[in-house]
Structures are given as structure tokens and as C-alpha cells.
C-alpha positions in Angstrom: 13.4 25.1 4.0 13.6 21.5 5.6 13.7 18.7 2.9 11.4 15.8 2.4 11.9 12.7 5.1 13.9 10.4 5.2 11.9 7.2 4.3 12.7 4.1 6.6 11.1 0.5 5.9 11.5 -3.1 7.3 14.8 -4.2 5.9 16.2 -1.0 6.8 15.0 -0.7 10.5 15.3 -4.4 10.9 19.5 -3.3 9.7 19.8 -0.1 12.1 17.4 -1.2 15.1 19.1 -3.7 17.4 18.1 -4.5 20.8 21.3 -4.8 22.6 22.1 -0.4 21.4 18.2 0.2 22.8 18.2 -1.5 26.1 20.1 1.3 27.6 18.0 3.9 26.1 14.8 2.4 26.7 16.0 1.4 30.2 16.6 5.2 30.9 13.3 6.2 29.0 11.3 3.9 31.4 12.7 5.8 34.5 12.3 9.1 33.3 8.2 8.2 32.8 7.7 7.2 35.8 9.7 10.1 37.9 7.0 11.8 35.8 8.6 15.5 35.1 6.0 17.3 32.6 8.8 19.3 32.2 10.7 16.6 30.4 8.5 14.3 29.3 4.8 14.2 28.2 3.2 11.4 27.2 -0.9 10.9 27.1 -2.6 7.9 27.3 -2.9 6.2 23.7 -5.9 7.8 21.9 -8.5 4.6 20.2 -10.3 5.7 17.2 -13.1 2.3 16.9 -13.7 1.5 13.0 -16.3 -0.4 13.7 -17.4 -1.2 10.0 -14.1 -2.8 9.8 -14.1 -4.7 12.8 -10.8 -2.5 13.7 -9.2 0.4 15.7 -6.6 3.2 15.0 -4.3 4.1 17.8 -2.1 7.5 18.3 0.9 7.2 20.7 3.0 11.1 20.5 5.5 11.6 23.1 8.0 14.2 23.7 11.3 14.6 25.5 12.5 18.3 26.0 15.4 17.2 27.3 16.5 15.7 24.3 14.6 17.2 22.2 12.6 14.3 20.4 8.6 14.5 19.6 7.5 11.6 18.2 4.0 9.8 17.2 3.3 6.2 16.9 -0.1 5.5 14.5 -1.0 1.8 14.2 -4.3 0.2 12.9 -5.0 -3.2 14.5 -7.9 -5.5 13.2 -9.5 -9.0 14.0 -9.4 -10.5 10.9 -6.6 -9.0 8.8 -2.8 -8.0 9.8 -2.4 -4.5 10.7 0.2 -1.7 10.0 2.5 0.8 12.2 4.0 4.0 11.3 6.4 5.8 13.1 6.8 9.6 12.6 10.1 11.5 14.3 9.5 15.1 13.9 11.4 18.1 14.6 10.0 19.8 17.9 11.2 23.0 16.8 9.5 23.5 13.7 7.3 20.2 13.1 8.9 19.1 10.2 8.9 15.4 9.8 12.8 14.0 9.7 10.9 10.3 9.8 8.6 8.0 8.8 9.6 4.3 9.7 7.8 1.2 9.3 6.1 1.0 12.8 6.2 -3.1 13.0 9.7 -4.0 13.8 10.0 -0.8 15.8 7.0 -2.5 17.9 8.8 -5.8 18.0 12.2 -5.0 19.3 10.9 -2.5 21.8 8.5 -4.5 23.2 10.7 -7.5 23.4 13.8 -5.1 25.1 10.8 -4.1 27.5 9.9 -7.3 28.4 13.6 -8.5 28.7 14.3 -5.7 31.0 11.8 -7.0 33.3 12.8 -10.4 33.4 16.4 -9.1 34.3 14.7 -7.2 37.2 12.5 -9.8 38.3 13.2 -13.5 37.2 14.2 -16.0 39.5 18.5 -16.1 39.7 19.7 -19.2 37.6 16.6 -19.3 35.5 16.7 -22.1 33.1 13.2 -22.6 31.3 11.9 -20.0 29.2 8.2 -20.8 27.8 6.8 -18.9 25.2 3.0 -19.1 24.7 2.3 -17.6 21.2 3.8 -17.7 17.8 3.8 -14.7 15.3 5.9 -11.4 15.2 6.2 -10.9 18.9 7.1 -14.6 20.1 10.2 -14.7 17.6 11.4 -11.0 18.5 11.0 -12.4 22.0 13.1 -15.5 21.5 15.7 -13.4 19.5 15.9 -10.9 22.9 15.8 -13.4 25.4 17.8 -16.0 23.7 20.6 -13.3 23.0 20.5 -11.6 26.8 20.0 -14.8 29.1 21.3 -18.4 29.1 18.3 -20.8 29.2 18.5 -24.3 29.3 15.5 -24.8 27.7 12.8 -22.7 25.8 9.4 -24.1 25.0 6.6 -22.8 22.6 2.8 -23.6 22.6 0.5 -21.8 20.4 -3.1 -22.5 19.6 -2.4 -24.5 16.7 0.3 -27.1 16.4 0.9 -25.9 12.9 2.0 -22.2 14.3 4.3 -23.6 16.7 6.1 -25.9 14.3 6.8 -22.9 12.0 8.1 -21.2 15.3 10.6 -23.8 16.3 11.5 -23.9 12.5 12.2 -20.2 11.9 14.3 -19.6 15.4 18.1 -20.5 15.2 18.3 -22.7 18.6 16.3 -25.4 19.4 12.4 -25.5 21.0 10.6 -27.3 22.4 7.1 -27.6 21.2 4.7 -28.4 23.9 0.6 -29.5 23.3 -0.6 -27.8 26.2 -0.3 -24.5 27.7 0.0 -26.7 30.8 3.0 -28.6 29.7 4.4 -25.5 28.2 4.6 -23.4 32.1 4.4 -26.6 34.4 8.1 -25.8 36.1 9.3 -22.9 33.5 11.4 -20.0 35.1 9.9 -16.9 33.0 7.1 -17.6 30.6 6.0 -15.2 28.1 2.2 -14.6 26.9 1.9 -12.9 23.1 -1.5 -14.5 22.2 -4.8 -12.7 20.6 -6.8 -14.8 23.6 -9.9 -13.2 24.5 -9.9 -15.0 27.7 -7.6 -16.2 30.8 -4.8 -19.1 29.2 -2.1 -19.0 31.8 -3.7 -20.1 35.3 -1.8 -19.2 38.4 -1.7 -23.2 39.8 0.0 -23.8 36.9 2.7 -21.3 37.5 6.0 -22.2 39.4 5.9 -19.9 43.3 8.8 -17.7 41.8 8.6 -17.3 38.3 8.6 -14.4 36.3 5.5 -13.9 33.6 5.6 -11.1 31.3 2.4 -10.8 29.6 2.1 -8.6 26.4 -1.4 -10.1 24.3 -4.7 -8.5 25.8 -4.0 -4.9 25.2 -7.8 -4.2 25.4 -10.2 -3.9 28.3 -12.0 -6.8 27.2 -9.4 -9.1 26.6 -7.5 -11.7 29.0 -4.6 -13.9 29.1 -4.1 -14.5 32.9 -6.2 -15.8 35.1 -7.4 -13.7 38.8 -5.4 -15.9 40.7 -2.1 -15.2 38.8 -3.0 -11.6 38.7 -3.8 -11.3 42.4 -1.3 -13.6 44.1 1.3 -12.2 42.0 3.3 -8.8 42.4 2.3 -6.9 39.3 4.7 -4.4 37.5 3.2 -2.3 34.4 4.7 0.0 32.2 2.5 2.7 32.7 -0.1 2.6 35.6 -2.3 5.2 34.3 -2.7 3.2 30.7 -2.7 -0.2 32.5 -6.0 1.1 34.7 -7.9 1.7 31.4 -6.6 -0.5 28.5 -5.0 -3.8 30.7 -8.6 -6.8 30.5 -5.5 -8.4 32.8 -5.7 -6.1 35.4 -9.2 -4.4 34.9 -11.3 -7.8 35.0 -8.8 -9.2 38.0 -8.6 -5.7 39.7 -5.6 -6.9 40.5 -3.3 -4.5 42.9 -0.8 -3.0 40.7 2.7 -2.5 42.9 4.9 -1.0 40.9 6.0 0.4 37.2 8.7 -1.3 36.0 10.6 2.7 36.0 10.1 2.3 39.8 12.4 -0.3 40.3 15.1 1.2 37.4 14.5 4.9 39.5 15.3 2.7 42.5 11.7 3.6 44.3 10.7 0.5 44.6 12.0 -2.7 45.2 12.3 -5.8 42.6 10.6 -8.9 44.8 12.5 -11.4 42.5 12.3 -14.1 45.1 8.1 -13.6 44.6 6.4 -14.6 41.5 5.8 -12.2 39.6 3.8 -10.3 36.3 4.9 -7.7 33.8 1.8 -6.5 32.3 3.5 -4.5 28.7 0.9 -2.5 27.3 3.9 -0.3 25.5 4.2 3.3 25.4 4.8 6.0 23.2 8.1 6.8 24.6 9.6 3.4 24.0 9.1 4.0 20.5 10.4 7.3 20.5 13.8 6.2 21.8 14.1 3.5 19.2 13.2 6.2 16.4 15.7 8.3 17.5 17.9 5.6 17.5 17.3 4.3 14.4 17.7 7.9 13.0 20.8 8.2 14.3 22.6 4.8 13.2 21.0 5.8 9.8 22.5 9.3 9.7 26.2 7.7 11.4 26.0 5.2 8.2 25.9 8.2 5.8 23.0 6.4 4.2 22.1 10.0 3.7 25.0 11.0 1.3 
């Protein structure tokens, strides 16, 4: 009979999870999506559950690989008003019993960060030197960390809607920022900006945005919500994660009805090309499978540390 789970919280995953171990994986999990086997992978669409009376959702990502034998669910509450929580749950396909449950946040953070950084190493401009960073909590310093760590900038600036977040941004980072007033003098000239903002409407304009540069845009993970502006979304070549979640959860590309080109697997499977001398958007909505790969990860650094003994 299996045992109980193995319990996994922040300080833990933060200690076993590292970006530069995922990147391969999730690279590899992003490809196998969008060659789109059923046979290996299956992944739905993230189910919403509206709590209305709370002014809140709850979201279910599962995914499972056959061909390595991971099935994995992702649940996550997400509010307007108050922080939310993640779980992750790794689970034996064979039986269902549950090997995991992780603390869903920093799984979220370093995977969607290694996403995003995969795309900017696809698709920025060669020689990029500015990196700006519009946003300041969770996702904006697990951005810097990824970023910082995986490409040589000259420069990274920070804007967030209150001078006060940004200050504590710069402060908490280990290299310096710049910390601009405007989201105007944040982008004006950068190589690769970066959008994680709650904004319920367009922020980043496209005449703003330097002919070239590389945007990955990870806030407005709703229908309803925007962080880009139509002419960025339809004079740039938009990437996705996922095409199918993008056409009913992406306000970016909904609102803009925006032509989406290409998954970001496309260009990792080789199917289609990277138009890095274009500018360019990777709309991150995340999927299930990204946080599969990192649980399975995690997992097994934890079981090769014989935390288990």
C-alpha cells in the first residue's frame, strides 16, 4: 500500500527548483505540445470555476505524459482583492496515488519565467542590451532572477504603478535597476520588455515599442483583461504557448483579434521560423504541462537528496 505524500513547501521548492535544470525540460515539454500526439501527451484547456461571492476564480490545469509517465494537476485560486494560493499535485498514473503536493507559487514563478526566457532566446533582437520590466511582485523578480542569470543586459529598468512597488523591486534584486516614472520611459528604446501587471486595460502601446524588440507579455490571463495595445498585437508577430487556450483566455489577443503565427513549440519542433529580426510578442498564458515538468523535477532532486531517508 502506497504511503502518505511527500509534503513539499516554499523553502523547499524554492531549494530543489532551479531554472537553469528546467529550461531543458520545459524546452522539450513545449515541443512535444505542440507536435500534439494524444498518444503522449493530453492536456485540456484550464477549467474556471467563478466564485463570484468572493470576487475570485478556481482554476484546474492536469496534464499527462505517457511517455514518461507523469500525471499531474495544477489547482490555483486567484482573487481581486486578496493574494491567492497554488497547489501542485504529482500523482502516480498507475494507480492514482498522490507522490506530491507542492506549494503551487514558486513552481508558477520559475516556470513561467524559464517560459518567457526561452522566448526571448528565440526571438529577441541579437546584442540585446535593455531589458524593461513593467510590474513588480512575484513574477517581475522571478523574471529578473531568469533573465539576469541567462542574458547579459546592459541595463534593466522597472516601472510599476506605484513608485513605492518599484522601489522595493530595485531594493530586493541583487544588480542594479533602473526605476523609470513612466511606462514610456521604461520601453522607449528597450531590447525585450516584460509585462506582469494586474492591468485591466492596454499599458504597453506599439509606438512606444522599438521596430525589433521582443515583448513577452504574461499579466491579462482573462478574456477581459489587456496589457497591449491593437497596434502592438497586430503589427507584431505573435507567439503563444498554447493556441487553443490563447483563443479563449488571452483579452490580448481576443480584444486585438490579433493573427496568432506561431506557438512558441513551433519554432523549438523547427516548424516554424523565429522572425527575430521582426518585433515581436510572446503572449504566456502557462500550461499544465510546464508545471508538470517542474514537479517532476522537483520530485526527483528531492528523492536524489535522500530527503526521504
Amino acid at each position: 500500500m502506497a504511503g502518505p505524500p511527500v509534503l513539499l513547501w516554499e523553502d523547499e521548492v524554492k531549494s530543489l527548483l532551479h531554472h537553469r535544470d528546467l529550461l531543458p525540460r520545459l524546452e522539450d515539454a513545449l515541443g512535444k505540445f505542440s507536435r500534439g500526439d494524444p498518444a503522449d501527451l493530453v492536456q485540456p484547456v484550464r477549467s474556471v470555476l467563478p466564485l463570484h461571492k468572493h470576487n475570485g476564480i478556481l482554476l484546474s490545469m492536469p496534464a499527462y505524459m505517457a511517455s514518461k509517465g507523469l500525471l499531474c494537476t495544477k489547482v490555483l485560486c486567484a482573487y481581486d482583492t486578496v493574494p491567492g494560493s497554488a497547489v501542485v499535485l504529482l500523482l502516480d498514473p498507475e494507480s492514482g496515488h498522490t507522490k506530491a503536493i507542492m506549494d503551487g507559487e514558486v513552481i508558477t514563478g520559475v516556470r513561467t519565467a524559464a517560459a518567457s526566457a526561452i522566448s526571448a532566446k528565440l526571438l529577441m533582437p541579437p546584442d540585446a542590451e535593455v531589458l524593461a520590466i513593467l510590474g513588480s511582485g512575484n513574477q517581475a523578480v522571478s523574471h529578473y532572477n531568469v533573465f539576469t542569470d541567462m542574458f547579459s543586459f546592459k541595463e534593466v529598468r522597472v516601472w510599476n504603478h506605484t513608485r513605492q512597488g518599484a522601489e522595493r523591486f530595485s531594493q530586493s534584486v541583487s544588480g542594479p535597476v533602473t526605476v523609470c516614472s513612466s511606462v514610456k520611459e521604461a520601453v522607449s528604446g528597450a531590447d525585450v520588455i516584460v509585462t506582469v501587471t494586474k492591468s485591466v486595460k492596454p499599458l504597453l502601446f506599439g509606438q512606444w515599442v522599438k521596430p525589433g524588440a521582443h515583448v513577452a507579455a504574461v499579466g491579462a490571463c482573462r478574456p477581459d483583461l489587456r496589457e497591449l495595445d491593437d497596434v502592438l498585437m497586430k503589427e507584431a508577430v505573435v507567439y503563444v504557448d498554447s493556441r487553443k487556450a490563447a483563443a479563449v483566455e488571452s483579452g490580448d489577443v481576443i480584444l486585438s483579434e490579433a493573427e496568432i503565427f506561431a506557438e512558441l513549440g513551433d519554432v523549438i519542433n523547427g516548424t516554424k521560423p523565429a522572425h527575430r529580426e521582426k518585433t515581436t510578442v510572446f503572449k504566456s498564458l502557462g500550461i499544465a504541462v510546464e508545471d508538470a515538468v517542474s514537479a517532476e523535477l522537483i520530485f526527483e532532486q528531492w528523492k536524489a537528496r535522500g530527503s526521504h531517508n
